[in-house]
C-alpha positions in Angstrom: 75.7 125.5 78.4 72.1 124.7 77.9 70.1 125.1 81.2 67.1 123.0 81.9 64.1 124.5 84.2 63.6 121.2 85.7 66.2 119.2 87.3 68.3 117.3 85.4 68.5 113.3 86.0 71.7 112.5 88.3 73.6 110.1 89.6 72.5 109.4 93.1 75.8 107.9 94.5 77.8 111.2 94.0 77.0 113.8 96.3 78.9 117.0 96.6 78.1 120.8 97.2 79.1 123.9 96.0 79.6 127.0 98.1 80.0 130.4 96.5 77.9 133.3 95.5 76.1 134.1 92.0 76.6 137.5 90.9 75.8 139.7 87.9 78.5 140.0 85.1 79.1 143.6 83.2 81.3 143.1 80.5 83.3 146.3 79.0 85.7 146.2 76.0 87.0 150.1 75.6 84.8 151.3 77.7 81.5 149.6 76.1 79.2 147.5 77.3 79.7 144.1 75.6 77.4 142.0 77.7 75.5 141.4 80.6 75.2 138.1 82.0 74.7 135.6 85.6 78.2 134.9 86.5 80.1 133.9 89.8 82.3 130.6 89.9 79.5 128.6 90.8 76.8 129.2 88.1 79.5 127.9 85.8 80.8 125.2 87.6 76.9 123.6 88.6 76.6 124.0 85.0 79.1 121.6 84.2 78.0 119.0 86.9 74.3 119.3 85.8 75.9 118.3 81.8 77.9 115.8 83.1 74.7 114.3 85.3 76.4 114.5 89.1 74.1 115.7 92.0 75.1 118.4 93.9 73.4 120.8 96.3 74.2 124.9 95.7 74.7 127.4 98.6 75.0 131.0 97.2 73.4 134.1 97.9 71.8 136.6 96.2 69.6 139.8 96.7 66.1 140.6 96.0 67.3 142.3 92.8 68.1 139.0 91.5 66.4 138.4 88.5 67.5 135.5 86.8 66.5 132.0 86.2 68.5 129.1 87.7 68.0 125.5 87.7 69.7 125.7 91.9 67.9 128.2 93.3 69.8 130.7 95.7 69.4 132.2 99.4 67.5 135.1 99.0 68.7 137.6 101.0 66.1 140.5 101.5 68.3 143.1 102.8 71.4 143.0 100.0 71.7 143.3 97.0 73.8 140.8 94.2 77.2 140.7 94.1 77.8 142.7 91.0 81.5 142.9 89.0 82.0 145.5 86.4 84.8 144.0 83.7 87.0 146.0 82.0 88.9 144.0 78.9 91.6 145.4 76.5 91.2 144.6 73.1 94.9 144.0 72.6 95.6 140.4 72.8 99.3 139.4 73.4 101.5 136.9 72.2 100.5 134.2 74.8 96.2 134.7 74.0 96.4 136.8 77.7 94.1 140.2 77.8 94.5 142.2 80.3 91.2 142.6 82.5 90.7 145.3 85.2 87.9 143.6 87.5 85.8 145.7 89.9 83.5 144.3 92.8 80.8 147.1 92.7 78.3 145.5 95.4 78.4 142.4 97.7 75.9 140.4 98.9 76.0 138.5 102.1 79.0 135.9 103.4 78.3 132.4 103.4 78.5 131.3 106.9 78.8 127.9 108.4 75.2 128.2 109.1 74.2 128.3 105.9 76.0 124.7 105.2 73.7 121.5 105.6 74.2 119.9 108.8 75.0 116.3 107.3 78.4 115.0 106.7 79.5 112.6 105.0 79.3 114.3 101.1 81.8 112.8 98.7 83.0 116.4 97.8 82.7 120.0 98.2 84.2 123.3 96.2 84.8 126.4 97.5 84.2 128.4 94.7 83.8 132.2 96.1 84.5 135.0 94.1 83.2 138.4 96.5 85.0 137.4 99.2 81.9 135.4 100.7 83.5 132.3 102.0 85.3 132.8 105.6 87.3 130.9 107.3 85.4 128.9 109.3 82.9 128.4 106.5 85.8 126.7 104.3 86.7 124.9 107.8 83.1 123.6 107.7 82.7 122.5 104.0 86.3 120.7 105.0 84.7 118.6 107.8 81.1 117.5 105.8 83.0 116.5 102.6 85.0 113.6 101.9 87.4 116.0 99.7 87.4 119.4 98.3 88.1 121.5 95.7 89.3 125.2 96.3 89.4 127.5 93.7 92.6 130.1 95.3 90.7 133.1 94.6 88.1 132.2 97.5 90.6 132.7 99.1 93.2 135.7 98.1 90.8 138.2 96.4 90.3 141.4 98.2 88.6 144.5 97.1 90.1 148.8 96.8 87.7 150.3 99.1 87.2 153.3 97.2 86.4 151.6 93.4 86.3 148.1 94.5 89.2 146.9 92.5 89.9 143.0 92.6 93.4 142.6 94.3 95.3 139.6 95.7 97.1 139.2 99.3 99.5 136.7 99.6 98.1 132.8 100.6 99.7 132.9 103.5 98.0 136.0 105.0 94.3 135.2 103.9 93.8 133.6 107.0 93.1 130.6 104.9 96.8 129.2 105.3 96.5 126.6 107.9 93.3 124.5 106.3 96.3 123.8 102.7 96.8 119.9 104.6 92.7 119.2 104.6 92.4 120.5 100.9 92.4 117.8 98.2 93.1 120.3 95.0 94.1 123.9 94.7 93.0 125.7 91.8 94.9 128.8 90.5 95.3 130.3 87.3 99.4 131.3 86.5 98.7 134.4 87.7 97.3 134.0 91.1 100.1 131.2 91.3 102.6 134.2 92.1 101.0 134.7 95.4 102.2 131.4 97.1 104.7 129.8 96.7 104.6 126.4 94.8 107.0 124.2 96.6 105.8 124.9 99.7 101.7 124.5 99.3 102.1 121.2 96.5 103.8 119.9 100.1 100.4 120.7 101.7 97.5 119.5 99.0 97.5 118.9 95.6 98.3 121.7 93.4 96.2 122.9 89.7 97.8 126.0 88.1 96.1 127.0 84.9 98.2 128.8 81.7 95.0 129.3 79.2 95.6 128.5 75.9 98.6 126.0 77.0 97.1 124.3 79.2 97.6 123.5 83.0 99.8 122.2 85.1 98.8 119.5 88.0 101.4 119.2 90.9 101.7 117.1 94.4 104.6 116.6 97.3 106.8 114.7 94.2 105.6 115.2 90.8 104.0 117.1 88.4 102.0 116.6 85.2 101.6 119.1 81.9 98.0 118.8 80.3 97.9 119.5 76.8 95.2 122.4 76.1 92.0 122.6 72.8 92.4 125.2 70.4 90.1 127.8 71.0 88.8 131.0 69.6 88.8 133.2 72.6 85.5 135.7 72.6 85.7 136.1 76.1 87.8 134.7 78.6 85.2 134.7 81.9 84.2 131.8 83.5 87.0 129.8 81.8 88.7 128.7 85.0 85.4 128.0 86.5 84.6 125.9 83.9 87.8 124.0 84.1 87.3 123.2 87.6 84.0 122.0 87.1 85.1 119.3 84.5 88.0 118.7 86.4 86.1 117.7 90.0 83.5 116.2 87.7 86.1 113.4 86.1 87.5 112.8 89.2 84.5 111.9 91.6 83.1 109.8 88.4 86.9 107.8 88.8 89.0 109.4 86.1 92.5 109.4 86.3 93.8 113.0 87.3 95.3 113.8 84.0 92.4 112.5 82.0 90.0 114.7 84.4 92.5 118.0 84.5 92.1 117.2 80.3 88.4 117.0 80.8 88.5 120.6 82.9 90.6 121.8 80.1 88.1 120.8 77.0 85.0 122.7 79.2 87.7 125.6 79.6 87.6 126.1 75.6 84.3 126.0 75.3 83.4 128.6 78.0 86.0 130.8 76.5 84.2 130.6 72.6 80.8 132.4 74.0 80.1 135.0 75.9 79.1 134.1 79.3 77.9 130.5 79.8 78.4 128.0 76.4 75.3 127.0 74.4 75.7 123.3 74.0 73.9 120.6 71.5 73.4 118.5 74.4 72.3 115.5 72.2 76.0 115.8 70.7 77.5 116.2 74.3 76.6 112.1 74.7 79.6 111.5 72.9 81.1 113.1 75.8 79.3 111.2 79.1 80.0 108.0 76.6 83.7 108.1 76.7 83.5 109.2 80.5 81.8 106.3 81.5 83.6 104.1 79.0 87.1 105.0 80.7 85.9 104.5 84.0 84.4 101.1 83.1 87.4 99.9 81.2 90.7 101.0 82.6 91.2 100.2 86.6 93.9 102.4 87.8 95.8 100.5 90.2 98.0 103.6 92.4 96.6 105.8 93.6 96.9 108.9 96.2 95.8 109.2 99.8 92.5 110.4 98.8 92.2 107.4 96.0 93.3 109.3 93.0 95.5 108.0 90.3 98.3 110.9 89.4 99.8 108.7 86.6 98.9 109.5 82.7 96.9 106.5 81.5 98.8 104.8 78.2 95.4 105.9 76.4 95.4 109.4 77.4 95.9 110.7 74.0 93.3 108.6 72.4 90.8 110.8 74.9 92.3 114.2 74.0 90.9 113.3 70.2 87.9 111.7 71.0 86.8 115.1 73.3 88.8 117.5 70.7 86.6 115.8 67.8 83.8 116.7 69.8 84.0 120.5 70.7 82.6 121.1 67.1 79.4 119.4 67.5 79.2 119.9 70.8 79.1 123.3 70.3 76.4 125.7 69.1 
């Protein structure tokens, strides 16, 4: 996705903020270096908002090696370095599009502390989008009492790291220490394989449940119901940032008043696109109108009359189909 070096022009009645640190991306493919790039959940995810025109503010942190440049600019913290992650990819692909990735966290920069949140409340939404282990507790507990609702991304919130090599593992949800803030959570991301570390029937009890499967799709469940979201063809290059991206056009349709399967269908179409480029998507942003069109079109035309606690519609609009080939007919030109 294109990145501006000015601000791009947004919405000012949607407010949200995204917590999570940037970090620095080294791609391997058997045992080659295949790209560097700016990575971390939420350089993907802003990018998405910024496309899509929705104000946000950006907490991450970065060290004085940081080198990039970013439309949100980070805390720069003196004393660290950035979060760096060494990627190690299989070329083998197997029979559901899945390559097996060995992920290593080979620095961290600072957590992301309550502090560091603004002292307003009242935001429409907030995402939790860590991926060093930056966001504590109390942080999350924070972002939960400014924002209206927010998004969690699981691995925030399961990830921990070998202390020898610094080897990404996962604990189980319900010793993360994260556990007891599931009922204040509007939507839990997790791709199918973090999904094995909770267990489903219990947390879609506490907050809306999003479990990812790649190339088929995702799944979006609550206390008595579930939904299948039909996925875009896509010819995977490299799979990072996918999930990030999915989130971002997921949260994105819903605070602009999509349905929830028209927005987890919008979260899948970015998904595709991330996956087709290394690191972040080029876009022909004059093309992506078609996309904001249809958006706004949808949310202009179609009322959607039940709806959740948190004023979301759960139920597949009649024209949900027609929006899967208006945004499939777009990833070619949309697309650079």
């Amino acid at each position: 996705m294109v990145r501006d070096t000015k601000a791009p022009h947004q919405n000012s009645n949607l407010r949200g903020l995204i917590v999570g640190n940037y970090c620095h991306d080294i791609l391997m493919r058997d045992g080659l270096v295949v790209g560097e790039t700016l990575g971390g959940a939420a350089y993907f995810i802003s990018a998405v908002l910024d496309i899509l025109s929705i104000s946000f503010r950006l907490v991450s942190k970065v060290g004085s090696d940081f080198a990039y440049p970013t439309t949100h600019r980070p805390i720069t913290v003196p004393t660290s370095k950035t979060t760096l992650f060494h990627a190690y990819f299989d070329s083998e692909v197997d029979a559901t599009g899945h390559q097996d990735r060995v992920l290593r966290r080979v620095c961290a920069c600072d957590s992301i502390r309550p502090s560091d949140l603004p002292a307003a409340a009242g935001l429409q939404f907030g995402m939790a989008v860590g991926v060093g282990g930056e966001i504590l507790p109390e942080t999350l507990e924070r972002l939960l009492d400014i924002c209206n609702i927010v998004f969690v991304d699981v691995q925030a919130l399961i990830r921990t790291f070998d202390v020898g090599d610094g080897t990404v593992k996962l604990v189980g949800l319900k010793d993360s220490g994260f556990f007891h803030l599931l009922p204040r959570i509007g939507f839990l991301k997790a791709s199918s394989d973090e999904a094995f570390f909770f267990d489903l029937d219990e947390v879609r009890q506490l907050c809306c449940v999003v479990i990812t499967h790649g190339k088929d799709g995702c799944k979006v469940y609550w206390k008595d119901g579930e939904i299948e979201i039909a996925p875009f063809t896509a010819n995977q290059v490299d799979p990072t940032g996918a999930g990030d991206s999915f989130l971002g056009g997921f949260a994105a349709g819903l605070v602009q008043g999509l349905a929830v399967p028209d927005a987890a269908l919008l979260g899948n179409f970015f998904g595709s696109l991330t996956v087709a480029q290394v690191g972040l998507p080029k876009l022909e942003m004059k093309s992506f109108q078609v996309v904001n069109d249809e958006v706004h079109r949808r949310m202009r035309d179609f009322p959607y009359p039940v709806k959740n606690e948190y004023g979301f519609n759960l139920l597949k609009p009649f024209d949900h189909q027609q929006f899967y080939a208006t945004l499939d007919a777009a990833r070619p030109l949309v697309l650079c």
